[in-house]
VOBA-1610 file (N, C-alpha, C; in pm, whole numbers, padded with zeros to 5 digits, always signed):
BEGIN
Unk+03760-03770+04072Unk+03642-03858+04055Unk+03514-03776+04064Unk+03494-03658+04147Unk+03371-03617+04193Unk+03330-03539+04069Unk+03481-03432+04033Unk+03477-03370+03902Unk+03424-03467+03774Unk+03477-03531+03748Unk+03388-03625+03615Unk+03300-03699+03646Unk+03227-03708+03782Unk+03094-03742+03848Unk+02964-03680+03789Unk+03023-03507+03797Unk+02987-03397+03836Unk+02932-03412+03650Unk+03015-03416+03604Unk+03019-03374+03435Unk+02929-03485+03358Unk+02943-03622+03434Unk+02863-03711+03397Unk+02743-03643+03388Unk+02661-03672+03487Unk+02580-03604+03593Unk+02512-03480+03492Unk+02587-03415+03410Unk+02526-03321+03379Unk+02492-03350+03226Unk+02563-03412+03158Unk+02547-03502+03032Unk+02446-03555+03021Unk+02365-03630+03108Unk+02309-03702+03139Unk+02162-03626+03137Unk+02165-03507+03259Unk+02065-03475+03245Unk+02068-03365+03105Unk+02138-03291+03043Unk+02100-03302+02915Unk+02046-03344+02818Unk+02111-03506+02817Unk+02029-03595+02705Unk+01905-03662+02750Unk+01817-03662+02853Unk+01694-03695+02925Unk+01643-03556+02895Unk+01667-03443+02877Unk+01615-03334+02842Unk+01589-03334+02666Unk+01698-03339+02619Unk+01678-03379+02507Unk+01600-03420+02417Unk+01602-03594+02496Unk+01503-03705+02489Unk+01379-03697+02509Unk+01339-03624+02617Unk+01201-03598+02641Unk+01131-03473+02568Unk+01270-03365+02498Unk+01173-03274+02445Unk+01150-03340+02302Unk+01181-03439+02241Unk+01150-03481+02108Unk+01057-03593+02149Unk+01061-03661+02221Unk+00909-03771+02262Unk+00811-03662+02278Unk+00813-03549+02338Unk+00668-03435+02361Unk+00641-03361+02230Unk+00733-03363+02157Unk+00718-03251+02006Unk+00654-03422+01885Unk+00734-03536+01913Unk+00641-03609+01862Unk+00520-03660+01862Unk+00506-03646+02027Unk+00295-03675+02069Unk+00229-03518+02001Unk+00324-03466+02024Unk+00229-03305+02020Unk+00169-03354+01862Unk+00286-03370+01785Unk+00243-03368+01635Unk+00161-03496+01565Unk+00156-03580+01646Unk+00098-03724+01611Unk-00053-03666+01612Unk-00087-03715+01468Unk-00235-03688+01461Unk-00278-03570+01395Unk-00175-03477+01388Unk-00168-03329+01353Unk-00232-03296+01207Unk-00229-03423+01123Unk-00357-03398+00997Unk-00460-03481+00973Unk-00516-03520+01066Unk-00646-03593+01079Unk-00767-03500+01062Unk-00836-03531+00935Unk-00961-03463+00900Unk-01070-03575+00959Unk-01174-03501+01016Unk-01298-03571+01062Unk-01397-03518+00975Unk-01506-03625+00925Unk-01622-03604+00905Unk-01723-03633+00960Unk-01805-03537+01026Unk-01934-03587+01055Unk-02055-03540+01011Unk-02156-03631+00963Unk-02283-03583+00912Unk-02368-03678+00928Unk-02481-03674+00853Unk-02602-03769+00915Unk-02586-03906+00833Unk-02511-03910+00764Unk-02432-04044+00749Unk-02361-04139+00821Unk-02243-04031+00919Unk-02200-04095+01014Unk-02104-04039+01016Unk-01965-04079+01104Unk-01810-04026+01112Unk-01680-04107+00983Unk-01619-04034+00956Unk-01523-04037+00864Unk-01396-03990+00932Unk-01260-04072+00894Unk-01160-03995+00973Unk-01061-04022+00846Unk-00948-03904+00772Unk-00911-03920+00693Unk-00737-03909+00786Unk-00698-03974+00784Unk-00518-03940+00791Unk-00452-03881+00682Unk-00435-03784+00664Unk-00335-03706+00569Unk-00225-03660+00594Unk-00149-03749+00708Unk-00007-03665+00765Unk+00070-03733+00641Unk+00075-03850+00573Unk+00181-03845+00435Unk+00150-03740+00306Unk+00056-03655+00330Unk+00010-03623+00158Unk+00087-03419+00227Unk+00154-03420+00358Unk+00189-03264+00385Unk+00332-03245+00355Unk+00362-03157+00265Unk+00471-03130+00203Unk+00534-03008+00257Unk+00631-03044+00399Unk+00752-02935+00437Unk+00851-02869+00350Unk+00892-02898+00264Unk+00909-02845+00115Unk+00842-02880+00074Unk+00881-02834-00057Unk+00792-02817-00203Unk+00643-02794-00174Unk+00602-02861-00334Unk+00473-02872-00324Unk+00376-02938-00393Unk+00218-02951-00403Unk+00129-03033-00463Unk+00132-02921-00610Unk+00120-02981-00710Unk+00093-02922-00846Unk-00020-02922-00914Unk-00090-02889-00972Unk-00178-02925-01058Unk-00219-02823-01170Unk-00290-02791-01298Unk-00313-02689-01380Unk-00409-02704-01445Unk-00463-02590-01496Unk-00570-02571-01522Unk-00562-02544-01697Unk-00639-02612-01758Unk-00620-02594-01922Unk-00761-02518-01965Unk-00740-02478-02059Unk-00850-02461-02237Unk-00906-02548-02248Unk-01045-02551-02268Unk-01131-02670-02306Unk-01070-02747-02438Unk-00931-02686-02509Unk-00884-02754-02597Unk-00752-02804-02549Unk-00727-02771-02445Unk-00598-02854-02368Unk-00512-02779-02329Unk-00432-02659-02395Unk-00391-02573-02366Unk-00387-02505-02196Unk-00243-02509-02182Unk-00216-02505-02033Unk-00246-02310-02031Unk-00325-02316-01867Unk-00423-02138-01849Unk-00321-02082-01715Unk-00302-02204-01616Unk-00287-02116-01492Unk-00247-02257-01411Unk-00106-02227-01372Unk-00038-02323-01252Unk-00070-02333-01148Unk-00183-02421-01034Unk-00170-02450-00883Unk-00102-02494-00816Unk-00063-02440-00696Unk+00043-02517-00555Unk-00057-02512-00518Unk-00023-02604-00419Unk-00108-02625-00290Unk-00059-02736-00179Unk-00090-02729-00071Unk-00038-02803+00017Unk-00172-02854+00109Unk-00160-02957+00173Unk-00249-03081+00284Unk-00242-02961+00410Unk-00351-02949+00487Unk-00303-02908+00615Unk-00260-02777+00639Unk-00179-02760+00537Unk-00103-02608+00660Unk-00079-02580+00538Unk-00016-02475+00516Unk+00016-02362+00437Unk+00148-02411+00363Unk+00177-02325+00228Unk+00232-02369+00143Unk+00422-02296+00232Unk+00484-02423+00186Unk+00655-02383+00265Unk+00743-02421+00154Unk+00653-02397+00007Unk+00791-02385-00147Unk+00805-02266-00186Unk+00975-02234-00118Unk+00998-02101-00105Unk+00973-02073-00217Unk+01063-02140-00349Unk+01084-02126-00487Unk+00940-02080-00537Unk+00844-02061-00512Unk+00659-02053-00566Unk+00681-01924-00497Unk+00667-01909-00371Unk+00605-01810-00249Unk+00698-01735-00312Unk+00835-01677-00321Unk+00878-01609-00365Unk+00859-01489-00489Unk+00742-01535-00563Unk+00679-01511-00675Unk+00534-01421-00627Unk+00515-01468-00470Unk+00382-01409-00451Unk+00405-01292-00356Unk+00328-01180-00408Unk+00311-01039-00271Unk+00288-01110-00141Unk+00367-00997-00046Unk+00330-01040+00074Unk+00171-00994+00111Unk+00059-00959+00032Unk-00063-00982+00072Unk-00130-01094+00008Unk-00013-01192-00063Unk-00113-01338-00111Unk-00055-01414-00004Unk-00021-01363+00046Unk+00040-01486+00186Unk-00011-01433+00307Unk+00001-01556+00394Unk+00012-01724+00394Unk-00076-01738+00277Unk-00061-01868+00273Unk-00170-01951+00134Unk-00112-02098+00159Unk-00244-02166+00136Unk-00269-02318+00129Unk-00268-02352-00011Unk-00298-02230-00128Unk-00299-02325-00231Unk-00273-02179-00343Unk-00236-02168-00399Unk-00184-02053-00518Unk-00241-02069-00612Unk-00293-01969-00668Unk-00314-01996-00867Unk-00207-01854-00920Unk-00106-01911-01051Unk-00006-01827-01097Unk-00033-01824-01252Unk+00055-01761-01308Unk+00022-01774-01428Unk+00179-01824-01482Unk+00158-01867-01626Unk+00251-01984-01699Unk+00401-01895-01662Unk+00410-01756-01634Unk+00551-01765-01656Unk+00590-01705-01530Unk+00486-01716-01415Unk+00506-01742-01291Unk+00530-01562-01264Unk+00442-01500-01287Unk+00465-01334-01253Unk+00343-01330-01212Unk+00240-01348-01195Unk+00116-01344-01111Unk+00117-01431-01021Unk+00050-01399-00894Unk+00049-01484-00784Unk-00083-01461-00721Unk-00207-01530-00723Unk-00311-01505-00648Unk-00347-01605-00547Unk-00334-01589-00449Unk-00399-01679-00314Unk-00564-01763-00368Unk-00560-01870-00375Unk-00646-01939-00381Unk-00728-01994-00229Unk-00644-02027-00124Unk-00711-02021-00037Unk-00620-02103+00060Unk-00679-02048+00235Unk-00608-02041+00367Unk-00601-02195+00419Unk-00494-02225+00513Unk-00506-02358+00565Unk-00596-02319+00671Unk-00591-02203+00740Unk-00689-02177+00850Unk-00829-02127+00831Unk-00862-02138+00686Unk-00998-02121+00644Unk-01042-02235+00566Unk-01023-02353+00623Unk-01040-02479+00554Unk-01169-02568+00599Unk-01219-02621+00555Unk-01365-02712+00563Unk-01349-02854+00533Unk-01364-02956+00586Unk-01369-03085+00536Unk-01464-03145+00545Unk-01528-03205+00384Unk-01682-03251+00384Unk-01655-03427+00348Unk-01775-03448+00330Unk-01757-03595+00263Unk-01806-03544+00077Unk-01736-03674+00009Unk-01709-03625-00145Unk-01765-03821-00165Unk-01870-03779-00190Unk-01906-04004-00249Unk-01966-04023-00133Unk-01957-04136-00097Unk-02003-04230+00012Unk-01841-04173+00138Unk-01703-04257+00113Unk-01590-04202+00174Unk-01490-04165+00116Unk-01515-04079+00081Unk-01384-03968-00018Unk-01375-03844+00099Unk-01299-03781+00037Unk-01300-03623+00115Unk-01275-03526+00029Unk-01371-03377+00051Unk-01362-03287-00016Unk-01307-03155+00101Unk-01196-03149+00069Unk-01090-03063+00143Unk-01116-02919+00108Unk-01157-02856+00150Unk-01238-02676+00094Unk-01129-02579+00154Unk-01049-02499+00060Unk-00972-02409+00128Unk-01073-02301+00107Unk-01079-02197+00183Unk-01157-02031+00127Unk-01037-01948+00179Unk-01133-01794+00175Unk-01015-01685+00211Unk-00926-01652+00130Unk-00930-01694-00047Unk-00836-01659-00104Unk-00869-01494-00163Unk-00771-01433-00241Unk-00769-01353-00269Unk-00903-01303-00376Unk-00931-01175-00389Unk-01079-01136-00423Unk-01074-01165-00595Unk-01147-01233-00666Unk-01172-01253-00825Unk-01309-01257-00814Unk-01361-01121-00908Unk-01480-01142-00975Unk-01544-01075-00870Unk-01677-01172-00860Unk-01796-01131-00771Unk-01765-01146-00640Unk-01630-01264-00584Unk-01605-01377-00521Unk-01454-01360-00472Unk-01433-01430-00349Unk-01336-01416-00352Unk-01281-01606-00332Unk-01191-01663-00405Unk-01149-01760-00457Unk-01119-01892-00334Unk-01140-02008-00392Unk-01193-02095-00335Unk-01089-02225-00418Unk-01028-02277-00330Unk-00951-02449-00401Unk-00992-02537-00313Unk-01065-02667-00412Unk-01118-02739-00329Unk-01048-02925-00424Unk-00989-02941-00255Unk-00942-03099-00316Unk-01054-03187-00304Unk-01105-03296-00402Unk-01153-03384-00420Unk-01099-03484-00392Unk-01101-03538-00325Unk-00973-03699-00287Unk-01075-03798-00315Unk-01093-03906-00405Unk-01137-04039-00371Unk-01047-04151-00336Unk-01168-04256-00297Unk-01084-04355-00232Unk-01059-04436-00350Unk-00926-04515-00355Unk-00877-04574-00459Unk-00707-04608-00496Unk-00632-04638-00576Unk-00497-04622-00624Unk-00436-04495-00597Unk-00363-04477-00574Unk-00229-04342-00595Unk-00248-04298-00741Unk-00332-04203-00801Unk-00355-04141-00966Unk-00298-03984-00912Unk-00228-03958-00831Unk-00182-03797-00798Unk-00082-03716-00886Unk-00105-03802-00965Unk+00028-03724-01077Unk-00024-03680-01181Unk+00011-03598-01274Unk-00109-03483-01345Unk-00207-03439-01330Unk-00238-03353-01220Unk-00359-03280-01188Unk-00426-03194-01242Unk-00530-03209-01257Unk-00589-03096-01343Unk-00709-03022-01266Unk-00672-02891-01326Unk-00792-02809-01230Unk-00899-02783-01286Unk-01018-02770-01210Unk-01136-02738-01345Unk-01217-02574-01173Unk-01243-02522-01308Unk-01351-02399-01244Unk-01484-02426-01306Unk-01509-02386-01180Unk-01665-02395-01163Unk-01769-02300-01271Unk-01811-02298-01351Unk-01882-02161-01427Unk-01799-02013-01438Unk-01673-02014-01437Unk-01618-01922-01418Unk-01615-01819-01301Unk-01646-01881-01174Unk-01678-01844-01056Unk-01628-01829-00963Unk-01459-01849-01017Unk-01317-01868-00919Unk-01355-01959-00801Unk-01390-02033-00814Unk-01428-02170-00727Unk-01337-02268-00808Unk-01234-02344-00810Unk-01145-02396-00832Unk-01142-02571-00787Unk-01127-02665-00872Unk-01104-02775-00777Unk-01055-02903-00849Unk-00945-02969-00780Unk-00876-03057-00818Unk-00916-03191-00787Unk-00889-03291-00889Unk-01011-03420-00790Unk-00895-03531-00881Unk-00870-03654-00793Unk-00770-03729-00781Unk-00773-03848-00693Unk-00726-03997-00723Unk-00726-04090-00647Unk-00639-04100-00546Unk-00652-04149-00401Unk-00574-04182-00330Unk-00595-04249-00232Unk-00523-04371-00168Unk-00539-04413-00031Unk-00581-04357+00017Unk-00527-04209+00094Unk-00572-04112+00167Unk-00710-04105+00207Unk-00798-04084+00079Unk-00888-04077+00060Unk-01046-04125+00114Unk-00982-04272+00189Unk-01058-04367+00195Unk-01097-04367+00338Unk-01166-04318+00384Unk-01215-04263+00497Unk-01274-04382+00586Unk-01186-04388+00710Unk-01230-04471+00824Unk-01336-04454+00882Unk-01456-04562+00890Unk-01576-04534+00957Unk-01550-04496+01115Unk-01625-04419+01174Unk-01619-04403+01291Unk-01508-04324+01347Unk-01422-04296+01281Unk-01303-04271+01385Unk-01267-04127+01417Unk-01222-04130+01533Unk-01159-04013+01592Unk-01104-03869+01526Unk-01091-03826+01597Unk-01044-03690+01534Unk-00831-03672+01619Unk-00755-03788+01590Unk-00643-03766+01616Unk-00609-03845+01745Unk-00541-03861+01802Unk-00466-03914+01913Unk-00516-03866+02045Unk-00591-03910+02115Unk-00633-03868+02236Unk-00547-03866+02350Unk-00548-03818+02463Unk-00517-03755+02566Unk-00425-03878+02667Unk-00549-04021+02664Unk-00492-04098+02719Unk-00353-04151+02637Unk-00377-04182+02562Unk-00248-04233+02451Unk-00129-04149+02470Unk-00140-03980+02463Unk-00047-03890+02504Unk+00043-03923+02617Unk-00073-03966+02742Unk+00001-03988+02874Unk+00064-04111+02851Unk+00039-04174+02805Unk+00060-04343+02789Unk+00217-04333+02695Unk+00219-04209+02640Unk+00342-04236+02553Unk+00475-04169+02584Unk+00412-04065+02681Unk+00529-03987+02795Unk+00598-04120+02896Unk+00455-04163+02909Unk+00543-04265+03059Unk+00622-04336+02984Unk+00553-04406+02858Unk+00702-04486+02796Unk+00803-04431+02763Unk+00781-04288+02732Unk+00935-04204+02713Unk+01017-04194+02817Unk+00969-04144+02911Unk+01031-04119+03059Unk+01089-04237+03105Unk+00995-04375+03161Unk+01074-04502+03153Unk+01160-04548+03085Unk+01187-04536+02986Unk+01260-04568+02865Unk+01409-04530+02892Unk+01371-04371+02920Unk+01522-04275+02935Unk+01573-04325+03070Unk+01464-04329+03175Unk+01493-04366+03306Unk+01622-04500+03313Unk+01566-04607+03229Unk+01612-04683+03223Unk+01748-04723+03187Unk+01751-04643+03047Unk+01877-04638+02981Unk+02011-04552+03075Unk+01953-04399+03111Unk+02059-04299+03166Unk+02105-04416+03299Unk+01984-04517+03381Unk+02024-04599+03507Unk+02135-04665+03468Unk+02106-04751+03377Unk+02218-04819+03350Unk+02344-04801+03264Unk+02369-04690+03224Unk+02489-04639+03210Unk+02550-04573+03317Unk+02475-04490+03427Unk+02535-04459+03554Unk+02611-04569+03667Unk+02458-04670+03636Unk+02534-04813+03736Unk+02682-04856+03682Unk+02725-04882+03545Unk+02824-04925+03501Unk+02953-04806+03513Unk+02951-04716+03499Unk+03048-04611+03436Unk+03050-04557+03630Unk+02998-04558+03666Unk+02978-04474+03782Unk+03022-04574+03902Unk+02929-04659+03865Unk+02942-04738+04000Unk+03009-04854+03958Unk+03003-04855+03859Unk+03142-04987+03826Unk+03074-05158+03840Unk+02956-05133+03824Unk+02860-05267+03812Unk+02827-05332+03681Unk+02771-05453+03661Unk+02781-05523+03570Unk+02657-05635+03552Unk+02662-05698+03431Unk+02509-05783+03457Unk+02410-05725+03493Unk+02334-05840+03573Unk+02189-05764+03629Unk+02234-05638+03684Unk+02307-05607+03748Unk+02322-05513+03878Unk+02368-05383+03794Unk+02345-05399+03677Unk+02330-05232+03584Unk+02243-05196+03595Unk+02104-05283+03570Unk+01950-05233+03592Unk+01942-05154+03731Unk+01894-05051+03687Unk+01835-04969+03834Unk+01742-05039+03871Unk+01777-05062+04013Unk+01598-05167+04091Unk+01624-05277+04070Unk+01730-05339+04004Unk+01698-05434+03972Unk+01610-05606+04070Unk+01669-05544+04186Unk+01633-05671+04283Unk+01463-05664+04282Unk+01410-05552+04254Unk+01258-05489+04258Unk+01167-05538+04143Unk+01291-05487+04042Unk+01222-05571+03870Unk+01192-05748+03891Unk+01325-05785+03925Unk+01324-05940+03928Unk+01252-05964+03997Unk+01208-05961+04084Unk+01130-05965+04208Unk+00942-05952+04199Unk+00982-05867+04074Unk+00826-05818+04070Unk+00732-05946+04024Unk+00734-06026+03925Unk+00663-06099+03870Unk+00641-06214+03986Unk+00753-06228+04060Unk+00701-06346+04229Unk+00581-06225+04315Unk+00618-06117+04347Unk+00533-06044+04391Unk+00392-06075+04339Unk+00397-06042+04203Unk+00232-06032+04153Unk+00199-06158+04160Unk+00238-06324+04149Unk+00185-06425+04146Unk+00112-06446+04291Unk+00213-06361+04405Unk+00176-06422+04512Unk+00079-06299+04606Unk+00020-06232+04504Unk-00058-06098+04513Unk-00231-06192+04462Unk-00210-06236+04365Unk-00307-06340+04272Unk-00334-06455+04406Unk-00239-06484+04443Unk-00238-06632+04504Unk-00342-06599+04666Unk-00312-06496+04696Unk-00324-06432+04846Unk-00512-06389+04792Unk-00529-06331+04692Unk-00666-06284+04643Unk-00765-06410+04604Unk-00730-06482+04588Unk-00814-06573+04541Unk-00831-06672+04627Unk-00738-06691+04729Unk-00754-06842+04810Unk-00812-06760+04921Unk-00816-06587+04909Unk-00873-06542+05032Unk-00785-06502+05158Unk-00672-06557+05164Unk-00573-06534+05230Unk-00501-06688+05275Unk-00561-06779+05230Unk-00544-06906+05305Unk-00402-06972+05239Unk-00389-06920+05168Unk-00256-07012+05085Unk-00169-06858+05091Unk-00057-06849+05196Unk+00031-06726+05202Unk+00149-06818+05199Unk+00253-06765+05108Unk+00408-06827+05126Unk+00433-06801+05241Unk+00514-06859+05300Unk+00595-06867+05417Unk+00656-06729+05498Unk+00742-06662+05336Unk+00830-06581+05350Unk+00726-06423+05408Unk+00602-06410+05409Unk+00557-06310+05474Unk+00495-06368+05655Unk+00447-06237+05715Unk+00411-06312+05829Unk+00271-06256+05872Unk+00248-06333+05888Unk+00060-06325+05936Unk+00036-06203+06046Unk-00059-06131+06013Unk-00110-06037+06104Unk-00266-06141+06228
//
């Protein structure tokens, strides 16, 4: 018995380990592509954690003022590009990269620009203009991809790139939810919410690992699986008569305590 006590026991705290390191890797990441704007307009908060692509990637290309396809873009939301199938194509001095410019048969690879050299402005009234820099050196300049997001329908499918005066300044502009920038808001998930979402993790597990120990272990059933349970049930008479004791001043006490 003590032996498969013992083994329980350790199962247990495994999967509460487990459990709690994926509730902390999910607060960690909650919020993790929230662009803020602020200017003398006011605050803008864009959520872009659906538009970040762990594979693949964002597409778009750049034509001939007669249509004719010039030069293929990747690019990725947030963080850096993770489509091996592209990156594979690029020197290891165009990498990392947030956004690529290649050519049609995919043997050139030039860094357009860094997730960690990125800028987020306002684009309209609430759009967002997503500024990568740091890309690789063209011209006078060294190269620049800049997303245009407005607010509006999902239009993200055929992108087209346009340059600036020939100035390797680069930029893609496109409708999206995304786009549509919340007045006022935050820059991601704050601190209290963090704590607030551990304790529900921790309680949660607390709860569950209790009552599989009460049953399997101790051989209990019904209420008497809940850990505490006499404490839980108990609690909501507690707080009425916590209310009851505060407000009458002390004059209305149940029975069951005894007067000092």
């Amino acid at each position: 018995f003590f032996s498969r006590h013992r083994v329980f026991l350790s199962v247990m705290r495994l999967a509460v380990a487990l459990v709690l390191s994926l509730c902390l890797v999910h607060t960690c990441l909650a919020g993790s592509c929230v662009k803020t704007v602020s200017d003398a307009k006011g605050s803008l908060r864009f959520d872009l954690g659906k538009l970040v692509k762990d594979t693949g990637s964002w597409h778009a290309q750049q034509t001939t003022p007669s249509g004719a396809p010039m030069y293929d873009f990747y690019f990725n939301f947030c963080d850096d590009l993770k489509d091996q199938g592209i990156l594979q194509n690029c020197a290891p001095s165009e990498k990392p990269a947030a956004a690529v410019q290649m050519d049609l048969a995919h043997t050139q690879c030039h860094r357009a620009g860094r997730s960690t050299d990125s800028y987020a402005g306002r684009y309209g009234e609430k759009s967002l203009n997503l500024t990568y820099g740091g890309g690789s050196p063209c011209s006078k300049w060294n190269r620049q991809f800049h997303i245009l997001m407005k607010c509006g329908p999902d239009q993200s499918t055929s992108l087209k790139v346009d340059e600036h005066e020939l100035s390797c300044f680069y930029s893609v502009e496109f409708q999206h939810p995304a786009g549509c920038g919340v007045v006022g808001g935050g820059g991601g998930i704050g601190f209290g919410w963090i704590m607030i979402i551990i304790i529900i993790c921790l309680l949660t597990i607390g709860l569950i690992v209790g009552i599989i120990f009460m049953k399997k272990v101790k051989g209990k059933s019904g209420k008497e699986m809940i850990p505490f349970s006499g404490f839980i049930f108990g609690l909501p008479r507690l707080v009425l008569d916590g209310l009851l004791f505060t407000f009458t001043c002390g004059k209305r006490v149940p029975d069951v305590y005894q007067k000092m």
